[in-house]
C-alpha positions as CSV (number, residue, x, y, z in Angstrom):
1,X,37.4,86.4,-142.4
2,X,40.1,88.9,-141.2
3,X,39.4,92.8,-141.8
4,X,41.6,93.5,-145.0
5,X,42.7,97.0,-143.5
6,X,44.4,95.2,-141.0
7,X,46.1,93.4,-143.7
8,X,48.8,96.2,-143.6
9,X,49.0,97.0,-140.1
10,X,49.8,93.4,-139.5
11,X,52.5,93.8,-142.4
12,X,54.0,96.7,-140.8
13,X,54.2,94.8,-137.0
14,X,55.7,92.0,-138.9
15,X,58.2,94.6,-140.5
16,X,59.0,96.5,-137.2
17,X,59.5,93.3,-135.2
18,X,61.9,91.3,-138.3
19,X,64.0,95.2,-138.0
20,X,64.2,95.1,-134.8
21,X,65.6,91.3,-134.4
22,X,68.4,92.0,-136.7
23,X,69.1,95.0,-134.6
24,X,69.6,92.7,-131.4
25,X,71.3,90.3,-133.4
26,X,73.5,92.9,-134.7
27,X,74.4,93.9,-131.2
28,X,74.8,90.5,-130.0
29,X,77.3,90.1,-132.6
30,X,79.2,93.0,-131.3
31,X,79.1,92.2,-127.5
32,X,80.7,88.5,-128.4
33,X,83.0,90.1,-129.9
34,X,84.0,92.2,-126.6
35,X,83.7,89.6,-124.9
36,X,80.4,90.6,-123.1
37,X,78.1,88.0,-121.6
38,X,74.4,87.6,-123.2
39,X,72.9,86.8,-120.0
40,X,73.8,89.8,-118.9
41,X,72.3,91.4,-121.5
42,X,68.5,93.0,-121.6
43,X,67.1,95.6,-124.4
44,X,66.5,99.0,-122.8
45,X,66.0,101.5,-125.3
46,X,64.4,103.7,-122.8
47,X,67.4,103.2,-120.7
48,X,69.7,104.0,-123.3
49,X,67.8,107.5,-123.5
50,X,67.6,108.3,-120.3
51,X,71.5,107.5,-119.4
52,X,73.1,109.2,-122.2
53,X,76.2,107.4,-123.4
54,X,78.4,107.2,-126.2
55,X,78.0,104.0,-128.6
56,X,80.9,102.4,-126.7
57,X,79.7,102.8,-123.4
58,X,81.0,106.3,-121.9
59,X,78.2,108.3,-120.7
60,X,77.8,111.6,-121.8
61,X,78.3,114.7,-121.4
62,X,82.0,114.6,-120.8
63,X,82.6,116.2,-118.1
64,X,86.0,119.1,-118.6
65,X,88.2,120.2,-116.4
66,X,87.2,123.7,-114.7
67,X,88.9,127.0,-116.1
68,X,90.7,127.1,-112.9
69,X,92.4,124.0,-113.9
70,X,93.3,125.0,-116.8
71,X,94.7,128.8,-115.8
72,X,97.0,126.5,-113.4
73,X,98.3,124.1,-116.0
74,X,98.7,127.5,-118.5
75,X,100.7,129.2,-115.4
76,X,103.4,126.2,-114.9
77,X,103.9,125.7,-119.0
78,X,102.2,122.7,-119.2
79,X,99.7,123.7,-121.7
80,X,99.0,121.7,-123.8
81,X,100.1,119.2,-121.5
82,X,103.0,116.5,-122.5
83,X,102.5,113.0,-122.2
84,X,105.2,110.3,-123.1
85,X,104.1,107.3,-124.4
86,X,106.0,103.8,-126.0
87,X,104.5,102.6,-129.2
88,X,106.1,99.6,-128.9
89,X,105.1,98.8,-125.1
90,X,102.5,96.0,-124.8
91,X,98.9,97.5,-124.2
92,X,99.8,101.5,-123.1
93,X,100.6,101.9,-126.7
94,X,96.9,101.2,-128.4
95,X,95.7,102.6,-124.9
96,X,97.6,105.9,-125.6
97,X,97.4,105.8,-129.5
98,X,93.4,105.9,-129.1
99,X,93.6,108.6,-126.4
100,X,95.5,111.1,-129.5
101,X,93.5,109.9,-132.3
102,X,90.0,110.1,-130.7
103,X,90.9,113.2,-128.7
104,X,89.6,112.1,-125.6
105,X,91.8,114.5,-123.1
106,X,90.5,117.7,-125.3
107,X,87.2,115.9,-124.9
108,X,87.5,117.1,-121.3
109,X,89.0,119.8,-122.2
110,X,92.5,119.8,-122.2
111,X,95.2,120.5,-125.1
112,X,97.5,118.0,-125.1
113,X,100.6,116.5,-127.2
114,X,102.0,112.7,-127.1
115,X,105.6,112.3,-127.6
116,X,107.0,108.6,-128.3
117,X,109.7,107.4,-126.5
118,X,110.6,103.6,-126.5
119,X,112.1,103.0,-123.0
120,X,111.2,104.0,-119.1
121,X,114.9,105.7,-118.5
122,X,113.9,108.3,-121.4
123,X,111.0,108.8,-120.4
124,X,112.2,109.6,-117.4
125,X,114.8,111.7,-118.0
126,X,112.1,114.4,-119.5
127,X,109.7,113.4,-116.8
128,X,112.0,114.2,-113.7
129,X,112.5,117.8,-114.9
130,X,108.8,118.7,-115.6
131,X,109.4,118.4,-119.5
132,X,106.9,116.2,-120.1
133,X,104.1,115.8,-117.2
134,X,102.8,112.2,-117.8
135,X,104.5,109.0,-118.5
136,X,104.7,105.4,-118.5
137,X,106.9,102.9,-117.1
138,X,107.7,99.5,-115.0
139,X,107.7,99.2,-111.8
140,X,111.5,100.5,-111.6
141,X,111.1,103.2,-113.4
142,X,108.5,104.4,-111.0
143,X,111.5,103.3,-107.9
144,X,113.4,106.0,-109.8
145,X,110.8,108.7,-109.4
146,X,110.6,107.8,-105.7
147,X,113.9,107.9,-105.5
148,X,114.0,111.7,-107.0
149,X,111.5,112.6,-104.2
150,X,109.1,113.7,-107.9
151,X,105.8,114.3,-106.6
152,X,104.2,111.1,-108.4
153,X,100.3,109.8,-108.5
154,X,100.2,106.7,-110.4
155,X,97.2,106.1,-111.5
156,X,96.6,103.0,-113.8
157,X,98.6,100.0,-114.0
158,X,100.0,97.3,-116.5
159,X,99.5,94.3,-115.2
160,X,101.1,90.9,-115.9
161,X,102.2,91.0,-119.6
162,X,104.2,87.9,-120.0
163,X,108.1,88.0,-120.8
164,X,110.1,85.0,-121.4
165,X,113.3,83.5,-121.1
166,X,114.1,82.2,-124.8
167,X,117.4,80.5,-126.1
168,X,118.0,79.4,-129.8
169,X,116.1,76.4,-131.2
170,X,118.1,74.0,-131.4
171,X,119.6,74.3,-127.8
172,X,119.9,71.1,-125.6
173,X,118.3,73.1,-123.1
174,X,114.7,72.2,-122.3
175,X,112.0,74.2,-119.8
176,X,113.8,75.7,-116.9
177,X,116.4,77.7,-115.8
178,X,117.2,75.0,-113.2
179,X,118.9,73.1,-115.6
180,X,121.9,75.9,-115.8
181,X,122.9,74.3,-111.9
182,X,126.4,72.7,-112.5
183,X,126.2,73.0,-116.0
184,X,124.8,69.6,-116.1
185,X,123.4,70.4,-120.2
186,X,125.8,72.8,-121.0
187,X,129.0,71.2,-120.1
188,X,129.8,74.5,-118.9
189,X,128.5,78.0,-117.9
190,X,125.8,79.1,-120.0
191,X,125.9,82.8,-121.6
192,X,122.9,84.9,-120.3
193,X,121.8,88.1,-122.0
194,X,119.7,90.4,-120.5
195,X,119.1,94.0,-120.3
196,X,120.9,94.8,-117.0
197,X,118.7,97.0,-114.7
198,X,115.8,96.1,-116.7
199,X,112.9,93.6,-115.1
200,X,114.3,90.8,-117.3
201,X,117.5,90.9,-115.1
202,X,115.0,91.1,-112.1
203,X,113.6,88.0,-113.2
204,X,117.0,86.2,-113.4
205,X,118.5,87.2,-110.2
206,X,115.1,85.7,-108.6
207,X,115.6,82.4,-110.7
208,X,119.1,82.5,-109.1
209,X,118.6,82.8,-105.6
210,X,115.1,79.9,-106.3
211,X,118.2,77.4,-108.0
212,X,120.8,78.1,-106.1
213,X,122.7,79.3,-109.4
214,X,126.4,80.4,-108.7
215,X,127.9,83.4,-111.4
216,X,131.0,82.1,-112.9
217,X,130.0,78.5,-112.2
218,X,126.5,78.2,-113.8
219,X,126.5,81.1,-115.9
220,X,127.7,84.3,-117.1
221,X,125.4,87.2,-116.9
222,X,126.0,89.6,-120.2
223,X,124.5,92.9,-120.7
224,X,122.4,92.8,-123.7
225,X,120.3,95.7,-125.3
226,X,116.3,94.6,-126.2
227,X,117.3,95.2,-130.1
228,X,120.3,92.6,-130.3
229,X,118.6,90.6,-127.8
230,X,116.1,90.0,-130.6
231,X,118.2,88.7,-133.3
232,X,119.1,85.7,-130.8
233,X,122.9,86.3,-131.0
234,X,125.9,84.1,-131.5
235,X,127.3,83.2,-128.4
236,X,124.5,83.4,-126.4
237,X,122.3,80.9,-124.6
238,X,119.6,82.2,-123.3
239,X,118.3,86.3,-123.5
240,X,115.1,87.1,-121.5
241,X,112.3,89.7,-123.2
242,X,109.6,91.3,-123.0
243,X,106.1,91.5,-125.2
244,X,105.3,91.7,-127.9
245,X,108.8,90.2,-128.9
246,X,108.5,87.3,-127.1
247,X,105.8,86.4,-130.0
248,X,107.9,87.9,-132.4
249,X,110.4,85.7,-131.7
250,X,109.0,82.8,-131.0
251,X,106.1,82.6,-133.6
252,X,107.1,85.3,-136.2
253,X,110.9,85.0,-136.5
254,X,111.2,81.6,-135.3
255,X,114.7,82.4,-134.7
256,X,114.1,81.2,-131.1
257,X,111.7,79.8,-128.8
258,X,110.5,79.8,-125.0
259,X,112.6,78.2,-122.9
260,X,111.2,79.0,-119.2
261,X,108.9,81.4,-118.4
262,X,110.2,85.1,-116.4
263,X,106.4,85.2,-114.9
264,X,107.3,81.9,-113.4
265,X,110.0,84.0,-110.5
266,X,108.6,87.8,-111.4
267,X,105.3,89.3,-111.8
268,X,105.8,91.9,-113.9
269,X,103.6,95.2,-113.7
270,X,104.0,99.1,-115.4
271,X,102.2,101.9,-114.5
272,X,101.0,105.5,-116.0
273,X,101.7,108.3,-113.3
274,X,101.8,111.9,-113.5
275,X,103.8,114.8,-112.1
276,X,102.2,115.0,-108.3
277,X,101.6,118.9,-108.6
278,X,98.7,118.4,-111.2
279,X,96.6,116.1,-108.5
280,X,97.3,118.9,-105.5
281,X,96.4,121.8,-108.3
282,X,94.3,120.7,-110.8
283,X,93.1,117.1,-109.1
284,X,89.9,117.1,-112.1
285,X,93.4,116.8,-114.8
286,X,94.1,113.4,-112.6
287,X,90.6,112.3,-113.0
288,X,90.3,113.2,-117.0
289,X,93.4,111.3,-117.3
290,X,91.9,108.4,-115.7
291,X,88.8,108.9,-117.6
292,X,90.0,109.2,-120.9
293,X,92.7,106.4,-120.2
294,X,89.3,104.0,-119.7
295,X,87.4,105.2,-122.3
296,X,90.1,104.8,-124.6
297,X,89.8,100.9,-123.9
298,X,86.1,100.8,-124.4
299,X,86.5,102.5,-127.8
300,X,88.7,99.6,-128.7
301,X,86.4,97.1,-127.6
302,X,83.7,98.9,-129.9
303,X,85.7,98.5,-132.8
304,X,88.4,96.1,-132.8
305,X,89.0,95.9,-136.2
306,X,88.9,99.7,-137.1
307,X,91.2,100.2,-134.3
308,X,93.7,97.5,-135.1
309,X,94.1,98.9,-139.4
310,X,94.4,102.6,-137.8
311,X,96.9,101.4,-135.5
312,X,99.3,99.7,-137.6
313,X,99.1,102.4,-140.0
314,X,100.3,104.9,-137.7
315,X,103.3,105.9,-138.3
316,X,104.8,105.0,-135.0
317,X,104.6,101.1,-136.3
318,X,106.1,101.6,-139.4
319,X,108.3,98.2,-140.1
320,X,106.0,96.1,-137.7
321,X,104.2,92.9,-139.3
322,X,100.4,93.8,-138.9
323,X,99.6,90.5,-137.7
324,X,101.8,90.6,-134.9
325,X,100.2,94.4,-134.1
326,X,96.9,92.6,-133.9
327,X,98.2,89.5,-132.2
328,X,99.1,92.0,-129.4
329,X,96.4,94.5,-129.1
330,X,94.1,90.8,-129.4
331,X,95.5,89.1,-125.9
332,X,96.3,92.8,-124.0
333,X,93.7,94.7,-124.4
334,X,90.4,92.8,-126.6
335,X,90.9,89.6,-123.9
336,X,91.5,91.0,-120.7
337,X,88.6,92.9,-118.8
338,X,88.7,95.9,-118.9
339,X,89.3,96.9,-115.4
340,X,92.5,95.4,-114.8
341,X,94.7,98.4,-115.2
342,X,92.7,98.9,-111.3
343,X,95.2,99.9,-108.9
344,X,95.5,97.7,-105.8
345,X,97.5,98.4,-102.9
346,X,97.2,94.9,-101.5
347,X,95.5,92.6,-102.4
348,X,96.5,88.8,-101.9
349,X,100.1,90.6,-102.0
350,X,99.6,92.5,-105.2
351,X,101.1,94.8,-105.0
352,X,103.1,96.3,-102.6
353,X,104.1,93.5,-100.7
354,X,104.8,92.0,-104.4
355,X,106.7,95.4,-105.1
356,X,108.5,95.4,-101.8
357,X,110.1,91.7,-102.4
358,X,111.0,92.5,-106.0
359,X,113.1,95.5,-105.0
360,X,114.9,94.0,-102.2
361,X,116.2,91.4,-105.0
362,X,117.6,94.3,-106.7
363,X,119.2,95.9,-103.9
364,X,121.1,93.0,-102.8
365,X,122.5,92.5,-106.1
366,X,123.7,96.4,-106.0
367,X,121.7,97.1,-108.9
368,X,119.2,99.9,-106.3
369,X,121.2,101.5,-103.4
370,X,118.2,100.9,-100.6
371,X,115.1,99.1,-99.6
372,X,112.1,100.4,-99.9
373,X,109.2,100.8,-97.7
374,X,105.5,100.2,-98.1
375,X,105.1,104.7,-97.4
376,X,107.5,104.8,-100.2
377,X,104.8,103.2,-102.8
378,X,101.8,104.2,-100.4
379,X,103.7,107.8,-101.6
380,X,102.7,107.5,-105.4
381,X,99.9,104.9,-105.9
382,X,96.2,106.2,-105.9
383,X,93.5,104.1,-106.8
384,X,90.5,106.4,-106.1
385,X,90.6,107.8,-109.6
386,X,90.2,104.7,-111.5
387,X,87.6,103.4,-108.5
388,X,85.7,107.3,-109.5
389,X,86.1,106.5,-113.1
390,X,84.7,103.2,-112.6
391,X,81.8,104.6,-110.4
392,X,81.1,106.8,-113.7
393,X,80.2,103.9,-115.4
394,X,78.5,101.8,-112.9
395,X,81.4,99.5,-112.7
396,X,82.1,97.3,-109.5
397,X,85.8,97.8,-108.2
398,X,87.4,94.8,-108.4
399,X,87.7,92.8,-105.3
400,X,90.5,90.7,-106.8
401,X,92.4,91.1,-109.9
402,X,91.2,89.7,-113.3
403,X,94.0,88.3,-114.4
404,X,95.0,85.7,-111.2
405,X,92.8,82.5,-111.7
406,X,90.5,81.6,-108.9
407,X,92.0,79.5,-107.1
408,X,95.5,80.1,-107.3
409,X,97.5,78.6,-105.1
410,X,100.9,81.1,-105.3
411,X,102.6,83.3,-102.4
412,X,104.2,86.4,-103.4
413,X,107.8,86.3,-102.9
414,X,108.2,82.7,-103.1
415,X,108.4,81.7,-106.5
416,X,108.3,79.5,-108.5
417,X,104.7,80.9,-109.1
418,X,101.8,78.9,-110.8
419,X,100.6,80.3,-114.1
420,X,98.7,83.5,-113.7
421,X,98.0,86.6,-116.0
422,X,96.4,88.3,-118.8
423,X,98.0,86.1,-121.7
424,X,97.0,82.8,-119.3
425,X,93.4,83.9,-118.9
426,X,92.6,84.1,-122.3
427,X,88.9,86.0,-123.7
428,X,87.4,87.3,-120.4
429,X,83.6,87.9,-120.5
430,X,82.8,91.3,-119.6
431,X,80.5,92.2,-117.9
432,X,80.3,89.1,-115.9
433,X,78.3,88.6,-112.8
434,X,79.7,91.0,-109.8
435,X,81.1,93.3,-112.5
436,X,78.5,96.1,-112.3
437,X,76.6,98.0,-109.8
438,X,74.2,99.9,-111.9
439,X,73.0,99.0,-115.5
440,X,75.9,100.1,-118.1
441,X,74.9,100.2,-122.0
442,X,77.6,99.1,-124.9
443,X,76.8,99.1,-128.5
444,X,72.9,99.8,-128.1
445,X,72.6,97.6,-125.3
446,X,72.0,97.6,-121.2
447,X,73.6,95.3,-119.1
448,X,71.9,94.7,-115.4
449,X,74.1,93.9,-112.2
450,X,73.9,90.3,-111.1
């Protein structure tokens, strides 16, 4: 017969190991839910002690930015500094809107103040001055700051959101912009609407030179601002888009739907850069940037659902449908790994060779006054402080980028492309095998290299 004072030590094992299941369950729960591979998974409590981090991954203490830093920034009227951000732009805008509201540049140190702007050419126009000393845009707007000889360092990219070519639902037309040659559906030239300057009119001057489309003949290019281009105007058979209004179109207004695919000739990528002085200056600024632009994405991951309600509250959204906010932040920034915004200079042509086709399209249509050169974009891109961030956290640097499948069997600059990118990769695991090069904890939990 068992001892009955070890009744109640055996109750109490039986307690401490049912509350400590739930616990693992509980984070099990939450790493599906980022996306995060069990078998990656092992419980290290002891680990989580001895490498400090926050509950969504970022290991502490933050490290801030040395007084000298700041002295320098105080010097040049860039304190606190300014950061232009688009609350509308796919991606930077959660990225950017969880950098403000969780504070994660005074985190490391540094007073800072986002002001919204909803397009590249604005941003710009504050940016080239020193007004505001961080900002985001496509890969033309960055050709711009090239071209104003603006000491630039990129530092984080937006990769491969999708845009679309769309034309009203109950067109004749049916999946590709080849079927604009000789007006064979038409009857005659088909009206296209586009942004002019804008990657959208990148995409169709590919698709022209790929079909063999004539102006005049085939079609008629019309300039077309982003907010008429949503309403699907009269008179117009096909407009080409960006994200999120792609899916607003298609799926929320239903006022249009996808007609041919812009990733199919153009692979669209943004970028966040910063006034050049800052890295020769204040080069830890760079790196917090980096830092906080990362942890900002973990955060998310941590809390999905939180993040989502806080974002569509913010004023900045006002007038948006909260579904389609979620929709968004869902295949952007919850899908995707998290290390796709990873700088490559080339990599299977990503993505200056990629860049350096792209802008020779638009300089034999007039639309930029010269080629570029792979110095001009060696000039502004630097990937060592998203490699340093990702070193922080015991991240591998990506050998090849996330969102390209495996095996895909594309050449840059000779599109028609295969499908490709964040929205055709769907819920990535992270971390999967070859992600990590040191143990990394998320939610309570350690994840090993493999």
């Amino acid at each position: 017969m068992s001892d009955p004072k070890n009744w109640k030590i055996d109750s109490e094992k039986k307690d401490q190991l049912n509350s400590r299941r739930k616990f693992l369950e509980h984070g099990l729960s939450i790493t599906a839910a980022a996306g995060i591979s069990p078998s990656l998974l092992i419980s290290t409590d002891i680990n989580a002690q001895t490498n400090p981090s926050t509950p969504w991954g970022w290991p502490t203490p933050y490290q801030k930015i040395s007084e000298k830093s700041v002295a320098w920034l105080k010097s040049k009227g860039w304190w606190p500094l300014q950061i232009a951000w688009n609350p509308l732009w796919s991606e930077g805008n959660i990225i950017l809107f969880l950098m403000r509201q969780q504070k994660l540049m005074e985190k490391r140190g540094i007073d800072v103040e986002y002001t919204p702007f909803l397009a590249a050419s604005l941003m710009n126009e504050v940016y080239m001055p020193g007004r505001v000393q961080i900002a985001q845009a496509g890969s033309l707007g960055l050709l711009q700051v090239i071209d104003r000889k603006i000491p630039t360092a990129a530092v984080a990219c937006y990769p491969t959101q999708r845009q679309a070519f769309l034309c009203p639902k109950d067109s004749p037309l049916k999946n590709s912009l080849s079927e604009l040659k000789g007006a064979k559906v038409l009857g005659r030239p088909a009206v296209v609407g586009v942004t002019i300057g804008s990657t959208t009119h990148l995409a169709f001057l590919i698709a022209v030179k790929v079909y063999g489309l004539e102006e005049g003949k085939d079609y008629i290019l019309k300039n077309t601002p982003p907010a008429d281009i949503i309403t699907m105007p009269k008179g117009i058979d096909v407009v080409g888009i960006w994200e999120p209004n792609v899916i607003l179109m298609d799926e929320f207004l239903k006022n249009a739907r996808i007609f041919d695919l812009i990733n199919n000739y153009q692979i669209f990528n943004g970028y966040s850069y910063m006034r050049g002085e800052i890295e020769e200056n204040a080069p830890d600024v760079v790196q917090a940037y980096a830092d906080s632009f990362m942890e900002a994405q973990l955060y998310a991951r941590y809390k999905p659902q939180e993040v989502i309600a806080d974002f569509a509250s913010d004023t900045s959204q006002r007038g948006r449908d909260p579904k389609l906010i979620e929709r968004d932040v869902q295949i952007h920034v919850l899908n995707p790994k998290p290390t796709r915004n990873y700088v490559f200079e080339d990599v299977g042509g990503l993505w200056i060779p990629l860049e350096l086709y792209q802008a020779g399209i638009m300089t034999e249509a007039g639309v930029l006054k010269r080629r570029y050169t792979e110095a001009d974009f060696k000039s502004v891109l630097r990937p060592k402080y998203l490699a340093e961030t990702f070193n922080r956290l015991g991240w591998a640097i990506p050998k090849r980028p996330s969102f390209m499948p495996v095996n895909w069997s594309g050449k840059i600059g000779q599109p028609p492309y295969p499908p490709y990118g964040v929205m055709e990769m769907g819920k990535q695991n992270f971390p999967s095998p070859g992600d990590l090069i040191r143990p990394w904890t998320f939610a309570g939990k350690t994840y090993t290299p493999n």
